[in-house]
C-alpha positions in Angstrom: 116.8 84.4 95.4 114.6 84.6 98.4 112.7 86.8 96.9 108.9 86.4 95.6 109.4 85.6 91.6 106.4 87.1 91.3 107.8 91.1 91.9 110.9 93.2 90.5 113.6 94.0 92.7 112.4 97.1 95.0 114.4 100.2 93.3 115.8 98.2 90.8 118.6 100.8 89.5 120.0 101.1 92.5 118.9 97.5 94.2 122.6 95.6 94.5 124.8 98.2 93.8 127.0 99.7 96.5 130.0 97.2 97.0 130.5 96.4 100.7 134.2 94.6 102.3 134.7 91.1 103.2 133.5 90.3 106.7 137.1 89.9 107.6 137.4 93.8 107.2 136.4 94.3 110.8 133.8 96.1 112.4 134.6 99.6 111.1 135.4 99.0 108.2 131.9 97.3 107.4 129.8 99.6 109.5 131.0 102.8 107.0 130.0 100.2 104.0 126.6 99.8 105.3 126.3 103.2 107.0 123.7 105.3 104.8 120.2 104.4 104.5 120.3 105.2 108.1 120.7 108.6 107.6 117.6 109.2 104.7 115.5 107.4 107.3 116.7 109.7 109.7 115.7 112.7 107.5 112.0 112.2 108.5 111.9 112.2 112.0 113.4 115.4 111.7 111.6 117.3 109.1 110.2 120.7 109.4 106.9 119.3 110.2 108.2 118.8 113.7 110.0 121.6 114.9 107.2 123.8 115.6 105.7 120.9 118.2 109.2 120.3 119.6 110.2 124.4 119.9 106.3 124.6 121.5 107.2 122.1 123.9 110.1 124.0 125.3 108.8 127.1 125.3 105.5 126.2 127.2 106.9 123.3 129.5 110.6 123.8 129.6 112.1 120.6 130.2 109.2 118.3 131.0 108.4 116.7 127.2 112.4 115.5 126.8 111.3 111.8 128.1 108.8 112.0 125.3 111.3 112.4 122.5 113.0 109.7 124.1 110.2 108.0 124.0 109.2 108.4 120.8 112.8 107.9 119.6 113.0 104.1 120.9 109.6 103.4 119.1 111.3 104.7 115.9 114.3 102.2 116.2 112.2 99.4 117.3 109.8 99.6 113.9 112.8 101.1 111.4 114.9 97.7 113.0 112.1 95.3 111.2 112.0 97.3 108.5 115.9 96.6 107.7 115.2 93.2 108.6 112.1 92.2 106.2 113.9 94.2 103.0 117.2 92.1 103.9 115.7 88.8 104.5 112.3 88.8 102.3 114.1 90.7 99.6 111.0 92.7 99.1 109.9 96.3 100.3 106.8 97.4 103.0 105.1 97.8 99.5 105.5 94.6 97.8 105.1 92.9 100.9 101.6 94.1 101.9 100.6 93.7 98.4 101.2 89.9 98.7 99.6 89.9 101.8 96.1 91.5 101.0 96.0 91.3 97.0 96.3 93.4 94.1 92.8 94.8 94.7 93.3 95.9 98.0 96.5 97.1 97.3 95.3 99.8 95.2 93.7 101.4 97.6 96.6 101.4 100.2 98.3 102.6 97.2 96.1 105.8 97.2 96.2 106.4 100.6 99.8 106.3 101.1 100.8 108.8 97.8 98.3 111.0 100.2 100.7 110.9 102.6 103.7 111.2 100.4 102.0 114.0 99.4 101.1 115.6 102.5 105.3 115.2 103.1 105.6 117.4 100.0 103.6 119.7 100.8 105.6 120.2 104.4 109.3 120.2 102.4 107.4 123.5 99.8 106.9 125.8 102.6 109.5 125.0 105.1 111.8 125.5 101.7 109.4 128.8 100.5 109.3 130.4 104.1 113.1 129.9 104.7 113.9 131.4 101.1 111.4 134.2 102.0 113.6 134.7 105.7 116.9 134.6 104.1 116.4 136.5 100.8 113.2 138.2 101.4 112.2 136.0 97.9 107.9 136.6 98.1 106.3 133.2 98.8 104.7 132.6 95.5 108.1 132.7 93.9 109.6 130.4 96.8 107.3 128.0 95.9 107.8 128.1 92.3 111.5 127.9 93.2 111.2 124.3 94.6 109.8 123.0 91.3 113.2 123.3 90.5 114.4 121.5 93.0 112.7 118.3 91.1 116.3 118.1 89.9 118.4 117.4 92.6 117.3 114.1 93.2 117.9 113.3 89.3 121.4 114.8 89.2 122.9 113.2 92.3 121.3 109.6 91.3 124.2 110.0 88.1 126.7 109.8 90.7 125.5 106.7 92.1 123.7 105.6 95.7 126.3 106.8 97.6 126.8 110.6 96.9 122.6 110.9 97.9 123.4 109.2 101.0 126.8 111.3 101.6 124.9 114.7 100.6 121.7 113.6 102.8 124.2 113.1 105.9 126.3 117.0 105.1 122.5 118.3 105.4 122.0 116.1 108.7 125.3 117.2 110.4 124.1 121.1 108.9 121.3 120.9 110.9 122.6 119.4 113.9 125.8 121.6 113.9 123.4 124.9 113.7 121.3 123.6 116.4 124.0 122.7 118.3 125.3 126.0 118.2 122.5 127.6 119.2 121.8 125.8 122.3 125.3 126.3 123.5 125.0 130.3 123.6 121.6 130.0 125.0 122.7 127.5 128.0 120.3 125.5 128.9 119.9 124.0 132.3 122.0 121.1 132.7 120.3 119.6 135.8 117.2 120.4 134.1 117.5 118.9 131.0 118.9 115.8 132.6 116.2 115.8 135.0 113.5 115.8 132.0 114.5 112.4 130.5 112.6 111.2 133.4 109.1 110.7 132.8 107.0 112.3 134.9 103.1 112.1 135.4 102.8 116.0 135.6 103.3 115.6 131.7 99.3 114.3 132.4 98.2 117.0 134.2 100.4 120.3 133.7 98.3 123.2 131.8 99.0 126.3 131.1 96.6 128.8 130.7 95.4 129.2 127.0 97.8 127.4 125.8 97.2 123.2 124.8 97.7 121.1 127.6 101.4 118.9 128.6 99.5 116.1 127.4 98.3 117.1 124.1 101.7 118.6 122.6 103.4 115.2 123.9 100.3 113.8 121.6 102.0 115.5 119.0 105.8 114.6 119.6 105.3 110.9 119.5 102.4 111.3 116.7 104.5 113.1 114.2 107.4 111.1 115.0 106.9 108.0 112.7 106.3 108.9 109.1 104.5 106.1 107.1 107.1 106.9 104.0 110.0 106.3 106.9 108.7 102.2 106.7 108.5 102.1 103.2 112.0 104.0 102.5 114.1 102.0 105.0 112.7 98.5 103.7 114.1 99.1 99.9 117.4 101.2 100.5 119.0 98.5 102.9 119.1 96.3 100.0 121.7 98.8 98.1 124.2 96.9 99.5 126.2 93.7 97.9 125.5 90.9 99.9 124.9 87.6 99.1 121.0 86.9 99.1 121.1 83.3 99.0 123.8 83.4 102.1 122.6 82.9 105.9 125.7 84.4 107.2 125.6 87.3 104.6 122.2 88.0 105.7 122.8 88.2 109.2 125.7 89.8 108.6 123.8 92.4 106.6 121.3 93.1 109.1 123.3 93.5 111.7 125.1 96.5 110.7 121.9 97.8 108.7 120.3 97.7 112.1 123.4 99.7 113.7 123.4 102.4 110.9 119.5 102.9 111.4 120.3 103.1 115.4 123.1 105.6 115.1 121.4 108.1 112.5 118.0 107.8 114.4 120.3 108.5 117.5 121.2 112.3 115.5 117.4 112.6 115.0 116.9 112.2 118.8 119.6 114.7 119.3 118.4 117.4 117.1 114.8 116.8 118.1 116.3 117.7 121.9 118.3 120.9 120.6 115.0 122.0 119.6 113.2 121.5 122.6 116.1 122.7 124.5 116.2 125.6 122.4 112.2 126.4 123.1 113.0 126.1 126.5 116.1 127.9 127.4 115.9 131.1 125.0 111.2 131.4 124.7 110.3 129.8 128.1 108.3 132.0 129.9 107.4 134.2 126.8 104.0 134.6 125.1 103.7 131.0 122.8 101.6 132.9 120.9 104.1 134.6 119.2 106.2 131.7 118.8 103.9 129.4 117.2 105.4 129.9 113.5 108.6 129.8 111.6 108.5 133.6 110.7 107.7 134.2 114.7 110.6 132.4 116.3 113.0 133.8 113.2 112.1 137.4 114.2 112.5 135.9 118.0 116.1 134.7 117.5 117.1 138.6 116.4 115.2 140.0 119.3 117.3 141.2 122.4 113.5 141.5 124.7 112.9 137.3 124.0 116.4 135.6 123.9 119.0 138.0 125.7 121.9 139.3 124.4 122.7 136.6 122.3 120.2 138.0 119.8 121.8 138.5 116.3 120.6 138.3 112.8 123.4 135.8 112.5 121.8 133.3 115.0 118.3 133.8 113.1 120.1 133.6 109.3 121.4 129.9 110.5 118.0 128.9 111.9 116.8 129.5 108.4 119.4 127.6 107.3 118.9 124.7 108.6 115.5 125.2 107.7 116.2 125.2 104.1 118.4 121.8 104.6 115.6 119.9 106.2 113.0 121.1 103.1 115.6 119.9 100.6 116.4 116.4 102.4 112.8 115.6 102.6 112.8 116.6 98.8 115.1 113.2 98.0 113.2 110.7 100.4 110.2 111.4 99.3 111.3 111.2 95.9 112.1 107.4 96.3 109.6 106.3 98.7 107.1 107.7 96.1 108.5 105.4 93.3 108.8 102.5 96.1 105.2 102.5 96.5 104.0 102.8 93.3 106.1 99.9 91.6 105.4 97.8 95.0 101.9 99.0 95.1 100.6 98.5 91.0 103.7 97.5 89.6 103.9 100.8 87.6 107.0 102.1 86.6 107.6 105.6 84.9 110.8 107.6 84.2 112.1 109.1 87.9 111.7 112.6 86.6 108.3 112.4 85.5 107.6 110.9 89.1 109.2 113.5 90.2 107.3 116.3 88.3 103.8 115.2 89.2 104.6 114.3 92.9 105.6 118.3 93.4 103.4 120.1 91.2 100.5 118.2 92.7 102.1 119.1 96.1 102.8 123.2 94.8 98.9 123.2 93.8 97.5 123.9 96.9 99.9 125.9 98.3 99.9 128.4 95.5 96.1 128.4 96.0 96.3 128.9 99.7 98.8 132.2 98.8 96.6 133.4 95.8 93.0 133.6 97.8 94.5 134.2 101.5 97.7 136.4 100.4 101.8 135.9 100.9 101.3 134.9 104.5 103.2 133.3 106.2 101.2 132.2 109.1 98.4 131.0 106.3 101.0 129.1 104.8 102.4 127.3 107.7 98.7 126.6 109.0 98.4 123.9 105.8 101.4 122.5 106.5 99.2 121.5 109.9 96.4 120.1 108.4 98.3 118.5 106.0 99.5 116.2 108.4 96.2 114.5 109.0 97.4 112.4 106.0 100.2 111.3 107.5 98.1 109.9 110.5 95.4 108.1 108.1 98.5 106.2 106.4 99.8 105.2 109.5 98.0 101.6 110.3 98.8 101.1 106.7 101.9 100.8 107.0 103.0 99.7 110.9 100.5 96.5 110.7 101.7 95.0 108.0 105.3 95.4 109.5 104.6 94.0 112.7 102.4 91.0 111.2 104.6 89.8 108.3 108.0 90.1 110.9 106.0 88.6 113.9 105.4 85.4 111.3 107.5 82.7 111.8 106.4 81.7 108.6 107.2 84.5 106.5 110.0 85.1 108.5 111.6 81.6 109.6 114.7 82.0 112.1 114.4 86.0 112.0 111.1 86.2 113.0 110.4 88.8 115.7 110.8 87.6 119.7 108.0 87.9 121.4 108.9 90.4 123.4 110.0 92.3 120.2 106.5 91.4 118.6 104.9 92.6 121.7 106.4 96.2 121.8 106.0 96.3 118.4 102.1 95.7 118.6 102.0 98.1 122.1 103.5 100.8 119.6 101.3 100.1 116.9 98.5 100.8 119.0 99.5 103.9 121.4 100.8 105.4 117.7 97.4 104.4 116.0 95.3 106.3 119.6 97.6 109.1 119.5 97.3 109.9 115.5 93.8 109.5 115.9 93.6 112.4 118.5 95.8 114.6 116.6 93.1 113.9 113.8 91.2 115.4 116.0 92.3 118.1 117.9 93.8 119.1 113.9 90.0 119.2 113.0 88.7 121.0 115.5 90.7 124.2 114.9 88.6 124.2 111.6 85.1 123.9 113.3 
C-alpha cells in the first residue's frame, strides 16, 4: 500500500469502491468509469457565492472580465490536476498529508481554520437555498432556512445507493444549471464578436471605472479570488480514490490519473462555461442599467420579469428558472461540503463520528447566524445576502492552508518520486499560489471596509 500505515484510508466507506473496466476497454469506456469526482469539484467553482461577482461584471463592464474567468479557470485545473495526482499516488488526502508534514499539533489548528471555511460554504448554500425558496414559493426566510436543516438528509439517503448515484445526481444539478443558463443567454443574444473579443486580456481591465460603481480591477479581484475554494483541494484529493485501481500498480496509477485528470478538466470546463453564461447574461440583458439594483439575488429575479431592464424577453418564466438553478447550486454545495467536512476532520484529528451527526452540527452551526441576522435585522433579503459576503472572508484566510501544502508536497521529488511536478508545472503552481494568496488578501480587505 503506498499509503502512510500510520492513517485510515481517506473516506473509508466509500475509499475503493466504484469498479472501473480493464484498460483494454478503450478510452471511452474508461473515461465514463472514472468520470465523477470531476463534477463535485466542479460544484464549487460554481456556487452561489459567485454569481453575484460574475452577473456584476457583465452588467458594469460588458465583455471585458471574460479573459478573467478564463483565467481563473486554468488556475483551477492546474491545482485540482495535483490534487488527483497526490490522492492517487500518496494514497492520502490534502488533510492527511499536511498533517504528516507539519504534526499533530499544528494540524489542529489548520483543522480549525479550515471547518471555518467549510462553514462559511454552508452558510452561502442556506441563503442561496432560503432566498430561492422565498422567490419561487414566496416561503418567508426564517422558514427557508429552517427548510435546509432538512436537507441534512440528502446526502445520507443517496450515500445508500452507493458513490455513484451522488456523483450522477451532482452532474443532473450541474447540466440544470447550465441548461437554464444556457437558455437564457440564447434569448438575450449576446454579442458574438464581443464576447469572443473579451477572452482577450486587455489592460483597460487596469484602468476602466465607472462612476460609483468598484473599479474593472477590483471585481476581476473577486472573479479569480472566489474561484478556488479551499474545501475544492481537500474534496478532489479523497474522491479520486473511489475508483478500483490497483495501488501497488505503476501502470494502474498512471492509468488512474490520467483519466482522473481528464474528468476534473472536462467538469471544470462546464464550470467555465456556466461562469461565462453568467457574465454574458449581466452583460447582454443589465448592461447599461443602474448596478445598484442588480447587486442581489432578489434584484436581478425581479430584473428578469421586467420588460424596462431586459426587453421583451421578460417573463416570470425566465425569472422562475433563474431561481431554479439557484436552488440546484444551494443543494450541490449541501453534498460537497458534507464530505469535505468529514475529510478534514478524520485527516485533520483522526476523529470520526457518524455522517449524520457531522452532518447535523456542520448546518445548524451554519443556520445559527443566519437566523440571527433575520431575527434582529428582519426577513430581508438584501441583509441576508450581505452575510453571505462577509462570510467569504473565511474562505480567503483558509486559502494558503490549503494551496501550499499542495504545491510543496507535489513539487517534492521525494514525496512524489517519478510524479513529481515539472518545473514548469511547479512554477505556475507557486505563481498561482501567490497572485491567489495577494488577491484574497485584498478582497479581505475591500470586504472589511464596507463594515468601517
Amino acid at each position: 500500500m503506498n499509503q502512510n500505515d500510520n492513517f485510515n484510508l481517506s473516506l473509508e466507506e466509500i475509499n475503493n469502491t466504484v469498479s472501473i473496466p480493464s484498460r483494454k476497454k478503450g478510452f471511452f469506456s474508461n473515461l465514463m468509469a472514472f468520470s465523477g469526482p470531476g463534477a463535485l469539484v466542479a460544484v464549487g467553482y460554481m456556487d452561489p457565492g459567485n454569481w453575484i461577482t460574475s452577473i456584476q461584471g457583465g452588467s458594469v463592464y460588458g465583455y471585458l472580465l471574460l479573459s478573467v474567468i478564463l483565467l481563473s479557470s486554468l488556475i483551477a485545473m492546474l491545482l485540482q490536476a495535483m490534487c488527483a495526482k497526490l490522492g492517487i499516488v500518496k494514497g492520502m488526502d490534502l488533510a492527511q498529508a499536511t498533517k504528516a508534514m507539519v504534526g499533530p499539533k499544528m494540524a489542529k489548528v489548520l483543522w480549525v481554520t479550515t471547518e471555518l471555511a467549510i462553514m462559511a460554504t454552508e452558510i452561502a448554500e442556506v441563503i442561496g437555498s432560503a432566498v430561492a425558496l422565498n422567490l419561487l414559493f414566496d416561503i418567508p426566510l426564517l422558514m427557508g432556512v429552517l427548510i435546509t436543516i432538512a436537507d441534512v438528509f440528502l446526502l445520507l439517503v443517496l450515500m445508500r445507493f452507493g458513490f455513484r448515484k451522488i456523483e450522477a445526481f451532482v452532474f443532473i444539478l450541474i447540466l440544470t444549471i447550465f441548461t437554464i443558463f444556457a437558455y437564457e443567454v440564447a434569448l438575450a443574444q449576446p454579442d458574438l464578436a464581443a464576447t469572443l473579443n473579451g477572452f482577450m486580456p486587455k489592460t483597460s481591465i487596469f484602468t476602466e471605472h465607472v462612476a460609483g460603481q468598484d473599479s474593472a480591477l477590483v471585481i476581476a479581484l473577486g472573479i479569480v479570488g472566489a474561484t478556488v475554494m479551499p474545501h475544492n483541494l481537500y474534496l478532489h484529493s479523497s474522491i479520486v480514490q473511489t475508483r478500483k485501481y490497483d495501488r501497488n500498480d505503476p501502470v494502474d496509477l498512471k492509468h488512474a490519473l490520467k483519466f482522473a485528470t481528464i474528468d476534473s478538466n472536462i467538469q471544470l470546463g462546464f464550470s467555465f462555461i456556466i461562469n461565462c453564461l453568467l457574465l454574458l447574461l449581466g452583460a447582454s440583458l443589465f448592461f447599461g442599467n443602474d448596478p445598484e439594483q442588480l447587486g442581489k439575488f432578489t434584484q436581478l429575479y425581479d430584473a428578469l420579469k421586467n420588460p424596462e431592464i431586459v426587453g421583451p424577453i421578460a417573463s416570470g418564466t425566465l425569472a422562475s428558472l433563474f431561481a431554479v438553478a439557484l436552488l440546484a447550486s444551494g443543494q450541490n454545495a449541501t453534498i460537497t461540503g458534507t464530505l469535505t467536512g468529514q475529510i478534514v476532520m478524520e485527516g485533520f484529528i483522526n476523529l470520526r463520528v457518524p455522517m449524520w451527526v457531522r452532518r447535523i452540527v456542520t448546518r445548524l452551526i451554519a443556520v445559527l447566524p443566519v437566523i440571527i441576522c433575520i431575527m434582529v435585522w428582519g426577513d430581508r433579503g438584501d441583509v441576508v445576502e450581505s452575510l453571505l459576503i462577509y462570510s467569504q472572508v473565511f474562505l480567503c484566510v483558509a486559502l494558503p492552508i490549503s494551496m501550499i501544502p499542495l504545491i510543496k508536497i507535489t513539487s517534492s521529488k521525494k514525496e512524489m518520486g517519478e510524479y513529481v511536478n515539472s518545473k514548469i508545472v511547479t512554477i505556475l503552481g507557486v505563481i498561482s499560489t501567490v497572485v491567489l494568496v495577494i488577491l484574497n488578501m485584498q478582497l479581505i480587505y475591500e470586504t472589511l471596509a464596507t463594515l468601517f
